[in-house]
Short mmCIF file of the C-alpha atoms (twelve columns), coordinates in Angstrom:
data_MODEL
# 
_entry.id   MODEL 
# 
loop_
_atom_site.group_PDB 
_atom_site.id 
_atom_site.type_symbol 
_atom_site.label_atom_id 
_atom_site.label_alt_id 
_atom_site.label_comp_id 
_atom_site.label_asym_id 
_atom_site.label_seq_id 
_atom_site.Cartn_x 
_atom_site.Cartn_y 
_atom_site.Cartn_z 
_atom_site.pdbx_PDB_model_num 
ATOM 1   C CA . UNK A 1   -15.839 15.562  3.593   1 
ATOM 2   C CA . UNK A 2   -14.784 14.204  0.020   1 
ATOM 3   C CA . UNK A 3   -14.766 11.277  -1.617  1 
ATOM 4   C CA . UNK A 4   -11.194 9.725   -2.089  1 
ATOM 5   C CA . UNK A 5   -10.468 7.950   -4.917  1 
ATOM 6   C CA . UNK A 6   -6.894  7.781   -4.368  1 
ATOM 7   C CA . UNK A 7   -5.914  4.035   -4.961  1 
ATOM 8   C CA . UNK A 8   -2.419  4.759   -3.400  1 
ATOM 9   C CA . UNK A 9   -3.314  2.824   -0.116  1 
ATOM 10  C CA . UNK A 10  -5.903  0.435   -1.598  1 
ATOM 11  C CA . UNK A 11  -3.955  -1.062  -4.571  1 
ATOM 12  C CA . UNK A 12  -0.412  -0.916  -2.553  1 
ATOM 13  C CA . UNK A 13  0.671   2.046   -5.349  1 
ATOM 14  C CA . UNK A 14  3.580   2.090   -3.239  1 
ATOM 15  C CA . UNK A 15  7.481   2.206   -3.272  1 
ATOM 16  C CA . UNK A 16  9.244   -1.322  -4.040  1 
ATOM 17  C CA . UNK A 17  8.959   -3.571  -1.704  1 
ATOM 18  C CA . UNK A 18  12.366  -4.833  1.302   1 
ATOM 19  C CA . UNK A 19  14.120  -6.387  -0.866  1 
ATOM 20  C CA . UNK A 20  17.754  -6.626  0.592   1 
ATOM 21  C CA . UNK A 21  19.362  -3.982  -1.903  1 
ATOM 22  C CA . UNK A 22  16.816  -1.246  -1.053  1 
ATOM 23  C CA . UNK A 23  16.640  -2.015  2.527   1 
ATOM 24  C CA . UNK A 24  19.927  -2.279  3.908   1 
ATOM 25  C CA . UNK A 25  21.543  -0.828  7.600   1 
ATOM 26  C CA . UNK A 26  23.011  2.882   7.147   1 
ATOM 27  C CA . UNK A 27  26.468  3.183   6.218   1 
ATOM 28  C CA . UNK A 28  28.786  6.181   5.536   1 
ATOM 29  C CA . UNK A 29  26.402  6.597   2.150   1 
ATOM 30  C CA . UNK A 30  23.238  7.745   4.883   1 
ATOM 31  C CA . UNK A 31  23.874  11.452  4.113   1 
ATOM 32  C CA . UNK A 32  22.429  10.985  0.131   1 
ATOM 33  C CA . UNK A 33  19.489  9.512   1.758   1 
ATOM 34  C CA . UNK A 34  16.203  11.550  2.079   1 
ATOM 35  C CA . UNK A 35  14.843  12.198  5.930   1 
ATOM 36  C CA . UNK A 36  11.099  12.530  6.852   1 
ATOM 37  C CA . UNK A 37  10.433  15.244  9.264   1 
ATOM 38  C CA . UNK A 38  10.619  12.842  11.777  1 
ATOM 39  C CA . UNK A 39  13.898  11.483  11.132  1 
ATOM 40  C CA . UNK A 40  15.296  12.517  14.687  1 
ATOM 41  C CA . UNK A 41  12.194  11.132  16.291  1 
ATOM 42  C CA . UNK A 42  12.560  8.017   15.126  1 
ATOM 43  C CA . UNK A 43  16.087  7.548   16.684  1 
ATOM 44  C CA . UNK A 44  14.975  9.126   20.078  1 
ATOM 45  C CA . UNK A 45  12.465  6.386   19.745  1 
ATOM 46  C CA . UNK A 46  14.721  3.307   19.249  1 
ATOM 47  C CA . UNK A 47  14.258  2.947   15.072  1 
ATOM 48  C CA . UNK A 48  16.837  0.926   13.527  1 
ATOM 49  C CA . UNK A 49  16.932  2.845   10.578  1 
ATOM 50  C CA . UNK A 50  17.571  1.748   6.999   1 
ATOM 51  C CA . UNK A 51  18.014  2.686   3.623   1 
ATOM 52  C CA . UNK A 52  14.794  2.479   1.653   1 
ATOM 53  C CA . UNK A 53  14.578  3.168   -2.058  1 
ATOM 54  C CA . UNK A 54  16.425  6.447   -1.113  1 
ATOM 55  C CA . UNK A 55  15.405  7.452   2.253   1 
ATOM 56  C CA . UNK A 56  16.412  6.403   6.006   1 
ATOM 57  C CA . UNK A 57  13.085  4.743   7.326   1 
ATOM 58  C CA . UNK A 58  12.728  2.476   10.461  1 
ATOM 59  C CA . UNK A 59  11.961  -1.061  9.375   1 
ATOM 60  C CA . UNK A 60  11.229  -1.328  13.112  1 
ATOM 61  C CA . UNK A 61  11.826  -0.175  16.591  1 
ATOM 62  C CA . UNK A 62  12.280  -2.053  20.107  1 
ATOM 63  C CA . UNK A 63  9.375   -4.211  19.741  1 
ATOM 64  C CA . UNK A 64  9.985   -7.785  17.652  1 
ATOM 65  C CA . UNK A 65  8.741   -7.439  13.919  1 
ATOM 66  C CA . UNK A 66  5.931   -10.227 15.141  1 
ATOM 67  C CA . UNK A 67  4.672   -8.195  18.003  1 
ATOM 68  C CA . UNK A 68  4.275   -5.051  16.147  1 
ATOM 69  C CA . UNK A 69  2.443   -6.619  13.603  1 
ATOM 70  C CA . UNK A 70  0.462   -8.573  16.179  1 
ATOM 71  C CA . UNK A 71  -0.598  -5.133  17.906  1 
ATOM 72  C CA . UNK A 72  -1.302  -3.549  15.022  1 
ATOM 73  C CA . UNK A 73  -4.070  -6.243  14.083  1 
ATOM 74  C CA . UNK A 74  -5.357  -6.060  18.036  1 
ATOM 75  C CA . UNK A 75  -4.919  -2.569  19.036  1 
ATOM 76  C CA . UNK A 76  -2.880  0.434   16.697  1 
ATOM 77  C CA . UNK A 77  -0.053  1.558   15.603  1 
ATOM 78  C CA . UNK A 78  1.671   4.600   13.849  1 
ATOM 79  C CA . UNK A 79  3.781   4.153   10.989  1 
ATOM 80  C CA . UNK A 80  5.779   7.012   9.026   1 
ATOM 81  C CA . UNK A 81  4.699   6.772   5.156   1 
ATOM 82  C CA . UNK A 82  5.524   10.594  4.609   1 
ATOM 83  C CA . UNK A 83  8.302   9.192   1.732   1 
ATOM 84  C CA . UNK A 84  5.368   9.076   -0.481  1 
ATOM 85  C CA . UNK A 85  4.747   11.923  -2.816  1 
ATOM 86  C CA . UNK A 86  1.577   14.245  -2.139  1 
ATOM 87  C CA . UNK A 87  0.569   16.267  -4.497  1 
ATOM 88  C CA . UNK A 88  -2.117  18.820  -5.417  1 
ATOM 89  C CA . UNK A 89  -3.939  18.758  -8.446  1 
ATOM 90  C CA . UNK A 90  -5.736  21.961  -9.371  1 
ATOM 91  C CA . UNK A 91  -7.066  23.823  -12.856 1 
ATOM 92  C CA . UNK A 92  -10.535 23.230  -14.619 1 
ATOM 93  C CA . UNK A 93  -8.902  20.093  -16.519 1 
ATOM 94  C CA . UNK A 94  -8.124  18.290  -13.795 1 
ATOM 95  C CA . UNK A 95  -10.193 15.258  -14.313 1 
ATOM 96  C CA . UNK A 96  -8.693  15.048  -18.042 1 
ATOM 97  C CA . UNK A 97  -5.365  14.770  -16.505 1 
ATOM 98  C CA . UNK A 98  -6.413  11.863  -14.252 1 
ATOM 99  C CA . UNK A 99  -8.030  9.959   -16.633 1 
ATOM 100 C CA . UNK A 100 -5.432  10.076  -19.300 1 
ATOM 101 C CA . UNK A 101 -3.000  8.086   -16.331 1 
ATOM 102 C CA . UNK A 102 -5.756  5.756   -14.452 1 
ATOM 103 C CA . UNK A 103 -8.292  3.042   -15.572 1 
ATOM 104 C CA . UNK A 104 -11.050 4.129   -12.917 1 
ATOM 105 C CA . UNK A 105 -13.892 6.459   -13.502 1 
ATOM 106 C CA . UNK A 106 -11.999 9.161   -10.805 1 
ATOM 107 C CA . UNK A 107 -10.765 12.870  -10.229 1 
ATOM 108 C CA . UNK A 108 -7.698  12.974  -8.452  1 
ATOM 109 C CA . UNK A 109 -4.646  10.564  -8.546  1 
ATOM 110 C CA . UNK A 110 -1.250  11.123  -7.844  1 
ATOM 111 C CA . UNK A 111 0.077   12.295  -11.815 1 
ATOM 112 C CA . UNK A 112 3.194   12.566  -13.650 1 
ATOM 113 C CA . UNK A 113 4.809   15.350  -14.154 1 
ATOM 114 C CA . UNK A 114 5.599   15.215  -17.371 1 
ATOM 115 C CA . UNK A 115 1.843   14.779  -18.383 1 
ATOM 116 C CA . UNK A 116 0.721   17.830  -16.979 1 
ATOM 117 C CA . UNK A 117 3.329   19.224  -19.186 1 
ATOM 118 C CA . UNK A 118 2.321   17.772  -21.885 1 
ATOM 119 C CA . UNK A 119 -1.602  18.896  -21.425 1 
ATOM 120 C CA . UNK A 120 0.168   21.922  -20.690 1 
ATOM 121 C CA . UNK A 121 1.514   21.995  -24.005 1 
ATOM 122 C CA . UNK A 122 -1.784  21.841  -25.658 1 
ATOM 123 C CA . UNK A 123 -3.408  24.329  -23.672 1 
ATOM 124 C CA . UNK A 124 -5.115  22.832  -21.008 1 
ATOM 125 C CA . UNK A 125 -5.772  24.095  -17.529 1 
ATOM 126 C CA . UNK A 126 -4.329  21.846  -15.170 1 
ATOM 127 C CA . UNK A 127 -1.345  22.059  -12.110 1 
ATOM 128 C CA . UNK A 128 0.313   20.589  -10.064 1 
ATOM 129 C CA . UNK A 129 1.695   21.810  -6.343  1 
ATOM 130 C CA . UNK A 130 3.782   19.186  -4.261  1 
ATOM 131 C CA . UNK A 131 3.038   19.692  -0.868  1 
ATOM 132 C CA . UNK A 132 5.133   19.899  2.069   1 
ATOM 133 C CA . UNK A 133 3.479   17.545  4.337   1 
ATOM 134 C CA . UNK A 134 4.540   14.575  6.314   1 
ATOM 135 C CA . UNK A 135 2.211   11.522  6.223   1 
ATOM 136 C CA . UNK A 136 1.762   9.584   9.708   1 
ATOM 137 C CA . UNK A 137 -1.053  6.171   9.040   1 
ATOM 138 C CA . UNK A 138 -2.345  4.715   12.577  1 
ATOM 139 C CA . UNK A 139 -3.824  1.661   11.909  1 
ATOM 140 C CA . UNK A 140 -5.865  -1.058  13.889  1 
ATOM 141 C CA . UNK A 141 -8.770  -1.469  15.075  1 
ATOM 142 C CA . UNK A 142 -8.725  0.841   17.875  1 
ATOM 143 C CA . UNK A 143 -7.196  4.038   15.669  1 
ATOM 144 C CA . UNK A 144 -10.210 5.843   15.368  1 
ATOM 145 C CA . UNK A 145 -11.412 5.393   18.962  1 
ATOM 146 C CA . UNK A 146 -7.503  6.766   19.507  1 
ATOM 147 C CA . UNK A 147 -7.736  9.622   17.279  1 
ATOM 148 C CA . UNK A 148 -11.473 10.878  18.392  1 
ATOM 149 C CA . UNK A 149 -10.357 12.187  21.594  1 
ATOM 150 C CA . UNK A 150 -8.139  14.964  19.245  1 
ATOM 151 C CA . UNK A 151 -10.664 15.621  16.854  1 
ATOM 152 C CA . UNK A 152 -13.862 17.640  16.996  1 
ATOM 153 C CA . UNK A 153 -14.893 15.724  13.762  1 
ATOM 154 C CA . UNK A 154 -16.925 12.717  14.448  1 
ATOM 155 C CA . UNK A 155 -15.496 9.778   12.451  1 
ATOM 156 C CA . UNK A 156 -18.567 7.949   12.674  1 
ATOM 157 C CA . UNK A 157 -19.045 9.750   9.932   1 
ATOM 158 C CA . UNK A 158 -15.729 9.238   7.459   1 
ATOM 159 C CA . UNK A 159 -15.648 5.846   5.853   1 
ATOM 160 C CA . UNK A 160 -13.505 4.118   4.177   1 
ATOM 161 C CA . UNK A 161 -11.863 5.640   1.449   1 
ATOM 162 C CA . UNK A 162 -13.418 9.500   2.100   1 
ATOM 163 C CA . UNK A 163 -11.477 12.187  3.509   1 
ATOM 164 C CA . UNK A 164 -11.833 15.572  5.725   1 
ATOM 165 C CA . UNK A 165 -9.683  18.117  6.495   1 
ATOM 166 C CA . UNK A 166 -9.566  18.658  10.743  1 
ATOM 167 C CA . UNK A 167 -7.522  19.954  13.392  1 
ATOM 168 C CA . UNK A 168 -5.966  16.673  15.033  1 
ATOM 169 C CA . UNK A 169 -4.026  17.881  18.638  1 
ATOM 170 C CA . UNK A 170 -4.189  21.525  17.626  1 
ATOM 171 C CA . UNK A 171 -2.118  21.359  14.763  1 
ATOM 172 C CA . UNK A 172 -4.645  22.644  11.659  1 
ATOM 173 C CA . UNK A 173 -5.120  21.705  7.947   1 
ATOM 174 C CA . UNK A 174 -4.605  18.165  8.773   1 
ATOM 175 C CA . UNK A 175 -6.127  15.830  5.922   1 
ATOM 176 C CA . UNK A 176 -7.377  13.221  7.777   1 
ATOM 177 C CA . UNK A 177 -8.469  10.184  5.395   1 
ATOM 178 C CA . UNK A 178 -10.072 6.177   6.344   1 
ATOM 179 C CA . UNK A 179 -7.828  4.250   4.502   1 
ATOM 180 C CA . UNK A 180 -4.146  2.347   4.849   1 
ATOM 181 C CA . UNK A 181 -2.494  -0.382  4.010   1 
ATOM 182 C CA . UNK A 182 -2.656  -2.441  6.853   1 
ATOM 183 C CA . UNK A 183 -6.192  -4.254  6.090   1 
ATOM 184 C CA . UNK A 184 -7.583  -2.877  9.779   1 
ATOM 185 C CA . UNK A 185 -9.338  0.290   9.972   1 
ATOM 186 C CA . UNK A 186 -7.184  3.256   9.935   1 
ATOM 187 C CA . UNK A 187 -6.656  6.818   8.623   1 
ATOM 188 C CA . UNK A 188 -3.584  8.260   7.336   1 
ATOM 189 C CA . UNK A 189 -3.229  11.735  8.245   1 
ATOM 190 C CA . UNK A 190 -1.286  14.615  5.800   1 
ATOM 191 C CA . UNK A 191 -0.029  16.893  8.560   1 
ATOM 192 C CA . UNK A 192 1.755   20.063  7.995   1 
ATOM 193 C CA . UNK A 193 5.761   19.126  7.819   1 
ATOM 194 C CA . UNK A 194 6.428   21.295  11.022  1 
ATOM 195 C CA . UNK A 195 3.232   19.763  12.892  1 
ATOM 196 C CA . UNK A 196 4.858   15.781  12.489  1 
ATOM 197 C CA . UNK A 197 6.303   15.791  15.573  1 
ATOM 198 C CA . UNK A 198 4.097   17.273  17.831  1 
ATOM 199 C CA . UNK A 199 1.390   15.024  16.311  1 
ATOM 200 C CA . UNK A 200 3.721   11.534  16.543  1 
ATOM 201 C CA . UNK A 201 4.545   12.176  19.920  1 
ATOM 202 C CA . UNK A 202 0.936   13.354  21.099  1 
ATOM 203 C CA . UNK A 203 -0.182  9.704   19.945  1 
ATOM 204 C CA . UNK A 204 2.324   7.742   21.114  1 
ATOM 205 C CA . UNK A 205 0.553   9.079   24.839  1 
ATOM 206 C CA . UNK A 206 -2.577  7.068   24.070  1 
ATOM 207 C CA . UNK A 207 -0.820  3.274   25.930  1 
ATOM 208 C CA . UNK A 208 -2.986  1.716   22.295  1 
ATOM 209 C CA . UNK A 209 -0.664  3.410   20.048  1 
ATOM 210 C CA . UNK A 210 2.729   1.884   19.301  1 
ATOM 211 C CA . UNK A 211 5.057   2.417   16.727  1 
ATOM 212 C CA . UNK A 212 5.698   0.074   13.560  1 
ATOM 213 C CA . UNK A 213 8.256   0.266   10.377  1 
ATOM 214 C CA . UNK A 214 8.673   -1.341  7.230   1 
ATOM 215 C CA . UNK A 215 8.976   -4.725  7.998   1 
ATOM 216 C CA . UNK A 216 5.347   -4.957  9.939   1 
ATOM 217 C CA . UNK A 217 4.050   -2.747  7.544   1 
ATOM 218 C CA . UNK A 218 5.194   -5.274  4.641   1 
ATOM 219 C CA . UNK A 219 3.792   -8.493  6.429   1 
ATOM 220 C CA . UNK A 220 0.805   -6.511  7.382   1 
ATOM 221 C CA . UNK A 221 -0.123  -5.586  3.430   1 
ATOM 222 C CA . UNK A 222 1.147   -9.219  2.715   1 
ATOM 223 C CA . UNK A 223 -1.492  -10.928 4.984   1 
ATOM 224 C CA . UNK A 224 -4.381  -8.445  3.481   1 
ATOM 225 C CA . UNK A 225 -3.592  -9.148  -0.357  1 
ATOM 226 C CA . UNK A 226 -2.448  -5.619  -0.932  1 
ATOM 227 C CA . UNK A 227 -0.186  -5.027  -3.922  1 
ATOM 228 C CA . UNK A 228 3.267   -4.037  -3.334  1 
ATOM 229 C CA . UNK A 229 4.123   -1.536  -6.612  1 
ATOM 230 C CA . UNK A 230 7.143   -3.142  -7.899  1 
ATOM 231 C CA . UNK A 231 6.875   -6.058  -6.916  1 
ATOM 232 C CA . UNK A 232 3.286   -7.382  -7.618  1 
ATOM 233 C CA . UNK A 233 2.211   -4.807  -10.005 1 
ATOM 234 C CA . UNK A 234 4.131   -2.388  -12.346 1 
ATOM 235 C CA . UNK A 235 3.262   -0.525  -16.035 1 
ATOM 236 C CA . UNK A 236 3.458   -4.238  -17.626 1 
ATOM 237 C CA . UNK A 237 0.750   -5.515  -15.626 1 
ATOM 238 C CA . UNK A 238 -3.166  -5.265  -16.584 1 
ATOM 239 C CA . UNK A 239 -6.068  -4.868  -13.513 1 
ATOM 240 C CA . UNK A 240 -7.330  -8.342  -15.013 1 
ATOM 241 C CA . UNK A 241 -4.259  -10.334 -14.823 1 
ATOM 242 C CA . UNK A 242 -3.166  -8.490  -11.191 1 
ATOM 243 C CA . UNK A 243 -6.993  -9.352  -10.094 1 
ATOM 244 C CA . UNK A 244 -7.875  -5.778  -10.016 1 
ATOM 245 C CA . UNK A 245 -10.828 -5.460  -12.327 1 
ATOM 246 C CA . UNK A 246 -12.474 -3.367  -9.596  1 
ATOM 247 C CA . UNK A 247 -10.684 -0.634  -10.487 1 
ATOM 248 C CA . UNK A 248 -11.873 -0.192  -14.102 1 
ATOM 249 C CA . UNK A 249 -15.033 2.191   -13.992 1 
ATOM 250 C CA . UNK A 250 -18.223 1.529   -15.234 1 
ATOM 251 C CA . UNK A 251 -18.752 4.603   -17.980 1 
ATOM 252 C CA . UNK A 252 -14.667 4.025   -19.022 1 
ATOM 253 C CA . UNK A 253 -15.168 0.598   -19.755 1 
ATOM 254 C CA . UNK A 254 -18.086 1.167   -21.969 1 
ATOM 255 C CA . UNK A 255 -16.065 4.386   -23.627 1 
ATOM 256 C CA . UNK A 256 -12.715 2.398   -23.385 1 
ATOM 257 C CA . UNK A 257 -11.139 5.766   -23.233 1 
ATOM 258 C CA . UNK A 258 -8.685  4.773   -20.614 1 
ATOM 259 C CA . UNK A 259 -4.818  4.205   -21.007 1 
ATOM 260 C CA . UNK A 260 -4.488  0.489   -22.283 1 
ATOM 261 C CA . UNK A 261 -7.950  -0.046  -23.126 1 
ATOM 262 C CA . UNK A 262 -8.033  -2.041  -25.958 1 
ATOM 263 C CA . UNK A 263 -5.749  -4.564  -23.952 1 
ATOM 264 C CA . UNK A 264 -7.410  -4.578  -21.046 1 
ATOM 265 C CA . UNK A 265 -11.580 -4.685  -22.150 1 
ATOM 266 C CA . UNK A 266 -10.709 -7.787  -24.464 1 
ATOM 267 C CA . UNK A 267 -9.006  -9.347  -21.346 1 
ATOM 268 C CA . UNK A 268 -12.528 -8.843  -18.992 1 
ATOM 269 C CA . UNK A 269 -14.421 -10.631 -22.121 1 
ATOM 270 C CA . UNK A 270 -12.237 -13.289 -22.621 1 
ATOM 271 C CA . UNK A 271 -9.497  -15.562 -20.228 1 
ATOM 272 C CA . UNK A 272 -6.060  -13.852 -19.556 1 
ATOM 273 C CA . UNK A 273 -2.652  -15.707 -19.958 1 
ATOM 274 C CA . UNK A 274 -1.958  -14.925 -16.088 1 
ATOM 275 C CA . UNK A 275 -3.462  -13.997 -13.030 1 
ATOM 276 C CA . UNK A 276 -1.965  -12.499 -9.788  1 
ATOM 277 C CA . UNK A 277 -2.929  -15.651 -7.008  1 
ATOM 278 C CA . UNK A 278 -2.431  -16.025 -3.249  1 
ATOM 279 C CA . UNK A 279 -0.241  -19.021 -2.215  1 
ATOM 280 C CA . UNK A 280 0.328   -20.706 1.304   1 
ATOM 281 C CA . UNK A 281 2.572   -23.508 2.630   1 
ATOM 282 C CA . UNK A 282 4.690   -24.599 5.089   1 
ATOM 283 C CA . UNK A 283 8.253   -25.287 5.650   1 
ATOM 284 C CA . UNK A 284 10.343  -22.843 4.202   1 
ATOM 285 C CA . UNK A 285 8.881   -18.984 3.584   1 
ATOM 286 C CA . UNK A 286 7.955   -18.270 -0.181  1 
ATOM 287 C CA . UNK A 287 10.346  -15.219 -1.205  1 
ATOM 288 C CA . UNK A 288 9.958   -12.593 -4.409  1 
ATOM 289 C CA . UNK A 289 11.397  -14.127 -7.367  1 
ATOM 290 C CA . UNK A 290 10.787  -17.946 -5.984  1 
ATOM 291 C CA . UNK A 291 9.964   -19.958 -9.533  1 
ATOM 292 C CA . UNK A 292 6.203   -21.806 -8.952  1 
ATOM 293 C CA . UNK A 293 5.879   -24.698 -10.854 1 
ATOM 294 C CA . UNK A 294 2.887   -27.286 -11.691 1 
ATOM 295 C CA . UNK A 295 2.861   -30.656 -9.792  1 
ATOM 296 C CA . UNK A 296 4.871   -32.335 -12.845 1 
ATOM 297 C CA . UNK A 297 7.956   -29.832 -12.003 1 
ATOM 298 C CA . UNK A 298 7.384   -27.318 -14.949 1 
ATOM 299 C CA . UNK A 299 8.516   -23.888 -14.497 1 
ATOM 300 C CA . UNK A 300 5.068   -21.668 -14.668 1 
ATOM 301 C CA . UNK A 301 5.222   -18.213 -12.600 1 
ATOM 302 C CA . UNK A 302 7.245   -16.485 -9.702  1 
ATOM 303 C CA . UNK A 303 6.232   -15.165 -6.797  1 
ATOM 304 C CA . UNK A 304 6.280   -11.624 -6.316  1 
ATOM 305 C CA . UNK A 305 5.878   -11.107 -2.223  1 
ATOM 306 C CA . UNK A 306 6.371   -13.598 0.163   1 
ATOM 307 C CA . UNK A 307 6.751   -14.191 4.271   1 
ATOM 308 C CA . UNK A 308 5.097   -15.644 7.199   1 
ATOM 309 C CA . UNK A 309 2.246   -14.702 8.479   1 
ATOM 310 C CA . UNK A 310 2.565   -13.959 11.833  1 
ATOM 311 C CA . UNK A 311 -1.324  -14.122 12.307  1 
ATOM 312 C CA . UNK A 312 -1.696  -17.771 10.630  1 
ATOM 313 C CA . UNK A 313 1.608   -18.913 11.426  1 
ATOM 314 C CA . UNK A 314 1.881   -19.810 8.300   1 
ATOM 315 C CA . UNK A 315 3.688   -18.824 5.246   1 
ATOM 316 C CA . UNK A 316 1.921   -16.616 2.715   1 
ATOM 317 C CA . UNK A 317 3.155   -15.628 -0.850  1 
ATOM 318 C CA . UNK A 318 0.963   -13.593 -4.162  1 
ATOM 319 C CA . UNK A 319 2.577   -14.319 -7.485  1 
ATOM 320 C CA . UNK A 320 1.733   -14.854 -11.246 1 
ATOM 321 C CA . UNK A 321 0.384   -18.325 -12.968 1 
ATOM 322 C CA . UNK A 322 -1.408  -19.078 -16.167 1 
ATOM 323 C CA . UNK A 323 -5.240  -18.604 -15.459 1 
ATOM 324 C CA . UNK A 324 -5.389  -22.320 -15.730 1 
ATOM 325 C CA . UNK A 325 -3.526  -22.826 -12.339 1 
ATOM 326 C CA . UNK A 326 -5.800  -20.085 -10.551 1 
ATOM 327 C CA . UNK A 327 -8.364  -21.680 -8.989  1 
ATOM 328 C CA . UNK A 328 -8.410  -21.291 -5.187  1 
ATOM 329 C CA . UNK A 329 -7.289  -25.393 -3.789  1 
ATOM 330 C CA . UNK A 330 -4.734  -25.787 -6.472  1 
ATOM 331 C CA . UNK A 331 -1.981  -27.799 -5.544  1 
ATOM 332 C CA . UNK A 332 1.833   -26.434 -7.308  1 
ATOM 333 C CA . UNK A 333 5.061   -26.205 -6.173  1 
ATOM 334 C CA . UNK A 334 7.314   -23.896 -5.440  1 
ATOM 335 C CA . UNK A 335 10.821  -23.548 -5.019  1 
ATOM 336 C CA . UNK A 336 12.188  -22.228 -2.122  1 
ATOM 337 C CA . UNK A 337 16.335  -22.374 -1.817  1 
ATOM 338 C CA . UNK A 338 16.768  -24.652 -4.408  1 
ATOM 339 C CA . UNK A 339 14.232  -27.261 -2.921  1 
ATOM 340 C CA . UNK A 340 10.764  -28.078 -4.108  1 
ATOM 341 C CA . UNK A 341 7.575   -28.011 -1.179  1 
ATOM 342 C CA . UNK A 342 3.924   -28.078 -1.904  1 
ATOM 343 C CA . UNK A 343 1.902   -24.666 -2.194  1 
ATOM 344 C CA . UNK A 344 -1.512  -23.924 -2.502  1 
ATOM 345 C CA . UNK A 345 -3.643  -21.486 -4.122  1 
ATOM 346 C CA . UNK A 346 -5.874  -19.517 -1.989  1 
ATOM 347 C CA . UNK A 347 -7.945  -16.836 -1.729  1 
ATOM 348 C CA . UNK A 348 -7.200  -13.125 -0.649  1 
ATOM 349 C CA . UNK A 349 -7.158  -11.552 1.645   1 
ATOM 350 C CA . UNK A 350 -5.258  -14.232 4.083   1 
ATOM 351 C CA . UNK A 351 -6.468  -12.104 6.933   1 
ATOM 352 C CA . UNK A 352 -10.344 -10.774 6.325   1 
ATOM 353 C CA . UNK A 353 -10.334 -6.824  6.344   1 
ATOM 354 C CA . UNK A 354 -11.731 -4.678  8.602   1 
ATOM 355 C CA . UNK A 355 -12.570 -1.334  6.592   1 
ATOM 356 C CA . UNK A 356 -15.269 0.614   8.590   1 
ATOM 357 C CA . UNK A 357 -17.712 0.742   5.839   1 
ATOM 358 C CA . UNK A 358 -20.797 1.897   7.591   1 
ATOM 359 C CA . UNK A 359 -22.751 -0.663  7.011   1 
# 
């Protein structure tokens, strides 16, 4: 078992979110669209499949968007997240290569190409292998009673955020790792590329296990304050202002030898011009790109994420507002199809978490 420091499911470092012109029904333009490896299985399963910042992924299957997002939060489902990019990082100067890209005090994060190039260049010892995997997250709070019955690996003992490798229904070199993006308990599981189906389909025999898409696994992240790369967070964006201060290490903030650095320690010291906030209302759901504005009708942030929550029934948004604006009660408006209804700020997660922490 290792420790995972891979922020990819914690932070939402994730593909942009369902907007309408990267999610969009298939057309004649499908065949420039990558496939997962289980492309095919998703059709035999009832996917409707769409086109998602260039692949064909199922934003959902027969099930209502609200019931698989209901299950998931009372018993499990399976979603297909192998469009993500897995990599391997190996060579004696791998840490140097992480910590010239990330703010925390960590070893392995997905990299940039280019940059291991570039250390490359100056002589360091540090690679990169992509790996051929597919990448299958059950998530809810039954998932790891669902998944013990095919492991000889007792997941009492992998909490959140740590990682083994395990046979999971005889297919080997599975990494099997306690995290998601869901806010329930949960593993996501690298599987060999030629072991995804076999693996999908052995799950889906366990009556739990149901399968979800994009549009459950959006609301899902939504509800748990998860960030949504591209939409709530991007290479503009500081962990202070996007409420992420956690991240920063303890020994990198006092060495400020990570990227942005002298931007970012002032901003822990001192107030920030914006801060990433959770809104809620009713009436009309809160959208990406929806202007928020103070009580006296002044323009002061957007919204970033938005939908109802099909666990509060009510609508939930995250967006930007001056630090002045951020305090959890706040009354502000937003604008929601060219009409003005009351918003409030609130605290995140919507929906508490449920990471089995051992404690």
């Amino acid at each position: 078992m290792q420790r995972v420091v891979s922020v990819v499911a914690h932070l939402g470092f994730r593909l942009q979110a369902l907007p309408p012109a990267l999610c969009r029904p298939l057309s004649c333009a499908q065949d420039v669209l990558r496939r997962t490896p289980l492309y095919d299985f998703h059709l035999a399963h009832g996917g409707k499949m769409v086109a998602f910042a260039g692949w064909s992924l199922p934003v959902q299957y027969r099930d209502s968007h609200t019931d698989s997002h209901l299950h998931t939060r009372q018993h499990c489902s399976l979603f297909d997240v192998s469009h993500m990019l897995q990599t391997k990082i190996f060579g004696s100067d791998r840490v140097k290569l992480m910590e010239s890209l990330v703010v925390g005090d960590i070893a392995e994060l997905r990299p940039n190409q280019d940059k291991v190039r570039e250390l490359q260049n100056q002589g360091r010892d540090v690679g990169l292998e992509v790996l051929d995997n597919a990448l299958l997250a059950l998530q809810g709070p039954t998932a790891a009673q669902v998944l013990q019955a095919s492991v000889a690996d007792d997941l009492k003992k992998l909490p959140f955020m740590t990682s083994a490798v395990m046979e999971v229904f005889g297919v080997s070199g599975c990494r099997v790792t306690r995290c998601g993006y869901t806010g329930e308990d949960g593993v996501e599981i690298s599987v060999p590329a030629a072991g995804a189906v076999h693996l999908a389909t052995a799950l889906l025999k366990n009556p739990e296990v149901r399968l979800a898409g994009l549009a459950a696994r959006d609301s899902l992240r939504l509800e748990a304050g998860l960030c949504l790369y591209g939409n709530d967070i991007d290479e503009h964006t500081t962990p202070v202002e996007g409420s992420l201060s956690w991240t920063l290490g303890k020994r990198r903030r006092a060495a400020m030898d990570f990227p942005g650095a002298k931007v970012i320690v002032p901003q822990l010291k001192g107030k920030v011009q914006r801060r990433r906030v959770g809104l809620m209302c009713e009436g009309a759901p809160m959208r990406a790109h929806s202007p928020i504005l103070n009580m006296e009708g002044t323009k002061i942030g957007t919204v970033t994420s938005g939908c109802p929550s099909p666990s509060l029934k009510k609508n939930v948004a995250m967006g930007y507002v001056p630090c002045e604006y951020s305090r959890p009660g706040t009354m502000l408006l937003v604008e929601v199809r060219r009409k003005q209804q009351i918003a409030v700020v609130s605290k995140m997660p919507f929906v508490p978490t449920n990471y089995y922490t051992l404690k």
